[in-house]
Phi, psi and omega in degrees: 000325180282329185294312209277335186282358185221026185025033174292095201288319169257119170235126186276162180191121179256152189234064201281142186232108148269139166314120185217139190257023176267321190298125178306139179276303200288301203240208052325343183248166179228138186278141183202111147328341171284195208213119183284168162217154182232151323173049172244160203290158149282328199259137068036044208263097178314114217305287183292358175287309178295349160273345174287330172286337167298298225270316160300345164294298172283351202249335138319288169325308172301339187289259196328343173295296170350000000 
Protein backbone atom coordinates (compact mmCIF):
# COMPACT_ATOMS: atom_id res chain seq x y z
CA UNK A 1 0.00 0.00 0.00
CA UNK A 2 2.75 2.44 0.62
CA UNK A 3 4.85 1.72 -2.28
CA UNK A 4 1.69 2.17 -4.59
CA UNK A 5 0.72 5.76 -2.20
CA UNK A 6 4.83 6.92 -3.39
CA UNK A 7 4.32 5.19 -6.86
CA UNK A 8 7.02 3.29 -6.18
CA UNK A 9 7.56 -0.02 -7.94
CA UNK A 10 10.04 -1.35 -5.04
CA UNK A 11 10.09 -0.59 -1.73
CA UNK A 12 12.75 -1.40 0.74
CA UNK A 13 11.53 -1.72 4.44
CA UNK A 14 13.76 -2.57 7.53
CA UNK A 15 12.66 -4.11 10.43
CA UNK A 16 14.02 -3.33 13.84
CA UNK A 17 12.79 -6.13 16.45
CA UNK A 18 13.89 -5.39 20.19
CA UNK A 19 13.45 -7.57 22.81
CA UNK A 20 10.71 -6.26 25.39
CA UNK A 21 10.18 -8.60 28.53
CA UNK A 22 6.60 -6.92 28.86
CA UNK A 23 5.06 -8.75 25.65
CA UNK A 24 3.17 -12.11 26.47
CA UNK A 25 4.84 -15.68 25.77
CA UNK A 26 1.70 -17.85 26.21
CA UNK A 27 -1.76 -15.58 26.00
CA UNK A 28 -3.06 -12.29 25.77
CA UNK A 29 -5.17 -12.42 28.22
CA UNK A 30 -4.53 -11.95 31.74
CA UNK A 31 -6.67 -12.42 34.91
CA UNK A 32 -7.52 -8.85 35.83
CA UNK A 33 -10.48 -8.57 38.17
CA UNK A 34 -12.29 -5.12 37.18
CA UNK A 35 -14.78 -5.12 34.26
CA UNK A 36 -13.07 -4.08 30.96
CA UNK A 37 -14.18 -0.78 29.14
CA UNK A 38 -13.66 0.33 26.22
CA UNK A 39 -12.44 2.98 24.20
CA UNK A 40 -13.61 4.56 20.88
CA UNK A 41 -12.71 7.45 19.38
CA UNK A 42 -15.40 10.27 18.13
CA UNK A 43 -12.95 11.02 14.91
CA UNK A 44 -12.26 8.46 12.30
CA UNK A 45 -9.07 8.03 10.31
CA UNK A 46 -8.65 5.87 7.49
CA UNK A 47 -5.36 3.74 7.21
CA UNK A 48 -4.54 4.95 4.12
CA UNK A 49 -5.49 8.44 4.57
CA UNK A 50 -3.31 8.09 7.98
CA UNK A 51 0.22 6.79 6.11
CA UNK A 52 -0.52 9.84 3.55
CA UNK A 53 -0.38 12.18 6.67
CA UNK A 54 2.53 10.42 8.00
CA UNK A 55 4.37 10.47 4.80
CA UNK A 56 3.58 14.69 4.68
CA UNK A 57 4.78 14.67 8.07
CA UNK A 58 8.03 13.20 7.65
CA UNK A 59 8.82 14.54 4.30
CA UNK A 60 8.22 18.48 6.03
CA UNK A 61 10.41 17.40 8.67
CA UNK A 62 12.82 16.52 6.05
CA UNK A 63 12.01 19.84 3.88
CA UNK A 64 13.11 21.71 6.97
CA UNK A 65 16.02 19.78 7.67
CA UNK A 66 17.19 20.95 4.67
Amino acid sequence: MIAEILKKEKLKAEFEQEKNSYHYEFTPYSYNPRIARKFTLPVHIDFGQGIIQLIEQIKGELDNEG
